[in-house]
C-alpha positions as CSV (number, residue, x, y, z in Angstrom):
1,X,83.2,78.9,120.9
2,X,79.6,78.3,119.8
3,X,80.9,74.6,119.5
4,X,82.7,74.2,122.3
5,X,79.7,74.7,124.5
6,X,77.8,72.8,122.0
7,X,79.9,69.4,122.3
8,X,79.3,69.8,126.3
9,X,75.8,69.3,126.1
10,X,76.3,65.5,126.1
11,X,73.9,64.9,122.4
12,X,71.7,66.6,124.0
13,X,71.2,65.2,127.6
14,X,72.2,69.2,129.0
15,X,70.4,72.3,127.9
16,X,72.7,74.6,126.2
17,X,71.6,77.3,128.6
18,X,72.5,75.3,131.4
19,X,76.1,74.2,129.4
20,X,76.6,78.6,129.2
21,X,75.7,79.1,132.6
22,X,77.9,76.2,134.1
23,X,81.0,77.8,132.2
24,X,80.7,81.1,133.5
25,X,80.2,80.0,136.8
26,X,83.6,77.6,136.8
27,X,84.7,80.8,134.3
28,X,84.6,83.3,137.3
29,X,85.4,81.0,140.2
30,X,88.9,79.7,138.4
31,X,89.6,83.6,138.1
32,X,88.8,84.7,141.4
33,X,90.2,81.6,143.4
34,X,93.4,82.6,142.0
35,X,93.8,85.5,143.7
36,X,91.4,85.9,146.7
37,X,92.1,83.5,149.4
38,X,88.8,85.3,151.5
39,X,86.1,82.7,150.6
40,X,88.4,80.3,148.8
41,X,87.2,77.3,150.3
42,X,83.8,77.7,149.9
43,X,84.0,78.6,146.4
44,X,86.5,75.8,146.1
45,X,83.6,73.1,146.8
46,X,81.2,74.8,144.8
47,X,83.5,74.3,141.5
48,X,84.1,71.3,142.2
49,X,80.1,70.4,142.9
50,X,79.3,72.1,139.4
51,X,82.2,70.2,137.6
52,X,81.6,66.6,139.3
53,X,78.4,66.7,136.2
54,X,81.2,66.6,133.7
55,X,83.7,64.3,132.4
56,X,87.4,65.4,131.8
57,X,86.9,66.2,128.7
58,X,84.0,68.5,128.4
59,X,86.1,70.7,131.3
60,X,89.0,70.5,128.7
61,X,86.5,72.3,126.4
62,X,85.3,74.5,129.2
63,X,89.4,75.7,129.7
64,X,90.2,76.0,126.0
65,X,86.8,78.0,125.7
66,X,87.8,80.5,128.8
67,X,91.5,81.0,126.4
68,X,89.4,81.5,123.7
69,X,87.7,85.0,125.4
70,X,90.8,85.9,126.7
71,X,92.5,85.5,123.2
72,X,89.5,87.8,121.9
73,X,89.9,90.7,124.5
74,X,93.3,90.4,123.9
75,X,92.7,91.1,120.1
76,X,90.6,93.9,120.5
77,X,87.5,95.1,123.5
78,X,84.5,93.8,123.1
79,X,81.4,92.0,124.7
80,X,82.7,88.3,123.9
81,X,80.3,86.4,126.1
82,X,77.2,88.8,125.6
83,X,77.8,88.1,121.5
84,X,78.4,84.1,122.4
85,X,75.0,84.7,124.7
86,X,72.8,85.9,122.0
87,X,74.7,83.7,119.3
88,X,72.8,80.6,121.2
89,X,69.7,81.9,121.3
90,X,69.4,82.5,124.9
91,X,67.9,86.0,124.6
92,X,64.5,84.4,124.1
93,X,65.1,81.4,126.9
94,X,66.4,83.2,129.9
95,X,64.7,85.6,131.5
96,X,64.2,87.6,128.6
97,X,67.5,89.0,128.5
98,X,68.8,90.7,125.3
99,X,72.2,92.5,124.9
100,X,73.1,95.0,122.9
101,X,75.4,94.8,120.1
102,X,78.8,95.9,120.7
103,X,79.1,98.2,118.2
104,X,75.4,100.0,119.7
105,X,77.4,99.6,123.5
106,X,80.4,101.8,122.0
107,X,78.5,104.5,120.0
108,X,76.5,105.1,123.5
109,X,79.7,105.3,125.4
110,X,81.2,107.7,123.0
111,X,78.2,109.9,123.0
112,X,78.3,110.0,126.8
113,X,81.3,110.8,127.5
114,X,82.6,112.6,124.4
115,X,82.4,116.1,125.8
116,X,83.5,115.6,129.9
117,X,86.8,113.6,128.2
118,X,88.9,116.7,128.9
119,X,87.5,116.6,132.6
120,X,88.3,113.0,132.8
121,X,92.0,113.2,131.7
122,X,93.0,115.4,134.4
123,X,91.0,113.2,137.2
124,X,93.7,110.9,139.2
125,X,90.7,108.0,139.9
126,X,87.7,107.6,137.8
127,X,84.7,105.6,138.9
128,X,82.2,104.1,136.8
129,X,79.2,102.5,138.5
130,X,76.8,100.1,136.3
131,X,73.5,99.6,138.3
132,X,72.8,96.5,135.4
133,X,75.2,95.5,133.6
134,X,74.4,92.2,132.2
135,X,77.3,90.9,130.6
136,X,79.1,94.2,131.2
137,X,79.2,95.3,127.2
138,X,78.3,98.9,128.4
139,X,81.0,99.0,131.1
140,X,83.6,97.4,128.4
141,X,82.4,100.0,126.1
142,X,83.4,102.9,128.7
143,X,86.6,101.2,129.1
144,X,87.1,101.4,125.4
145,X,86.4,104.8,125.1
146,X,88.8,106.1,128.1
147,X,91.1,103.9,126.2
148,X,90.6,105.7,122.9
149,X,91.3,109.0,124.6
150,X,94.8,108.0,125.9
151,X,93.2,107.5,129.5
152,X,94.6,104.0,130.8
153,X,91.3,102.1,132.5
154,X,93.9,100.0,134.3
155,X,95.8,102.4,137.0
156,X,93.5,105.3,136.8
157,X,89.2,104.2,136.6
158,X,87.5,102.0,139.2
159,X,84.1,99.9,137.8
160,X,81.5,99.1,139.9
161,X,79.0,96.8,138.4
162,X,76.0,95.2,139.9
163,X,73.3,92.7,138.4
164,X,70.8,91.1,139.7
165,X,71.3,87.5,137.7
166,X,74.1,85.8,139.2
167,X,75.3,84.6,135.2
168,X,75.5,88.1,134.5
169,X,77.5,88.3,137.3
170,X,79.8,85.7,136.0
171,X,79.9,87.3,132.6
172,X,80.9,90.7,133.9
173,X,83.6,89.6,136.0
174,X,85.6,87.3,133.7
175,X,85.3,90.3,131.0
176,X,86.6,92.5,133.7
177,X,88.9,90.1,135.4
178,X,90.4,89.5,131.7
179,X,90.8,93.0,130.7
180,X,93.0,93.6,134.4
181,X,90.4,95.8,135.3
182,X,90.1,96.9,138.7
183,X,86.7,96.5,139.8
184,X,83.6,95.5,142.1
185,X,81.0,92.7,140.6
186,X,77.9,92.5,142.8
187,X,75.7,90.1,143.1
188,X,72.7,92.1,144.0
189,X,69.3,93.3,143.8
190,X,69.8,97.5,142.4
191,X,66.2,98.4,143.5
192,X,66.4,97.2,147.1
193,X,69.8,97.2,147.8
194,X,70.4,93.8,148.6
195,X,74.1,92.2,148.8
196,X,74.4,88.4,147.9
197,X,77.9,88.4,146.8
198,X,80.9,91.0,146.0
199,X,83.2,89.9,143.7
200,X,86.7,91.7,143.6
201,X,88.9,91.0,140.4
202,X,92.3,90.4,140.6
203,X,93.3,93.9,139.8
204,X,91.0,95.5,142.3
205,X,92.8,93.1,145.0
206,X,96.5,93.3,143.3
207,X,96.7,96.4,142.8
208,X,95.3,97.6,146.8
209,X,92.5,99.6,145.2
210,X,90.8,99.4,148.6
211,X,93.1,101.7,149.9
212,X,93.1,104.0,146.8
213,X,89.4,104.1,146.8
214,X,89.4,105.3,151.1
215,X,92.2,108.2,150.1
216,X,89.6,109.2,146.6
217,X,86.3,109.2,148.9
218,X,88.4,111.3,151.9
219,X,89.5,113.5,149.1
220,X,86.7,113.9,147.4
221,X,84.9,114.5,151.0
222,X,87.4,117.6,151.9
223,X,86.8,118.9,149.0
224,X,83.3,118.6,149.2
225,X,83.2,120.7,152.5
């Protein structure tokens, strides 16, 4: 994958960083353009603004790259872009953003939720909410663990994730979109509660979790009172 991105950056006329971002970005729009027709256009001419800088061949490499995470969630969970992320060095180049090892992600999911796992199996919805979630290795990590504990992450939990950096937005969401995880990507600023962008995967908008979400929150709400 490291190559791919790496034969993109023209001999060096593009900045790797800029090569990474640009991927995700046409990454997330492919995935969400097939599904959600609210917005299409305008994310339509955006794709095609980012992927007029390359020649036919370097998006080639761009679409064998995005079947090269999708083979690698398929083979296993894990934080595919965050490891190709830090692989390249960008840790130190933009905005000082380090993620965590996979491995650190799952032992901290385990430990969180080991003892309410009982709890958990007998809930109809779960919801998981990641204030910053960076290239969502935590939330994939969660995932993993319901997994692990016969608790399928695909009809029954509900993610909502939320970054600030729009790349990590992109990161998140193909992860999430890949793994048919129903969820909620925003775009958006934790601490003051700004909303630049929500981005619904395809199983959060195949699978009407709109709906299911307004009967959980009523139930929930009766309950409550």
């Amino acid at each position: 994958m490291k190559k791919l991105l790496e034969a993109n950056t023209a001999h060096g006329r593009r900045r790797i960083s800029q090569v990474f971002t640009d991927f995700c970005e046409l990454g997330a729009l492919t995935l969400r353009n097939s599904v959600d027709r609210h917005g299409w256009d305008d994310r339509e001419a955006r794709y095609l603004q980012i992927a007029s800088g390359y020649e036919r061949e370097e998006l080639d490499r761009f679409a064998e790259l995005l079947a090269q995470v999708a083979l690698e969630l398929g083979n296993g969970f894990d934080d595919v872009l965050g490891h190709l992320y830090m692989s390249l060095d960008l840790g130190n180049e933009r905005l000082g953003q380090f993620f965590s090892p996979y491995e650190v992600s799952l032992l901290s999911a385990q430990l969180a939720l080991g003892s309410n796992l009982d709890e958990l199996r007998n809930q109809d919805v779960i919801t998981l909410g990641e204030p910053s979630c960076g290239s969502g290795g935590m939330v994939i990590a969660m995932l993993d663990t319901l997994r692990r504990a016969d608790i399928n992450h695909q009809q029954r939990v509900h993610v909502t994730a939320q970054d600030l950096d729009a790349t990590a937005v992109h990161m998140t969401y193909i992860h999430l979109a890949l793994l048919h995880q129903p969820a909620l990507v925003v775009h958006g600023n934790t601490l003051t509660l700004e909303q630049y962008d929500v981005w619904p995967t395809p199983a959060h908008l195949l699978d009407g979790w709109d709906a299911r979400l307004r009967g959980h929150d009523t139930a929930t709400a009766a309950k409550t009172a």
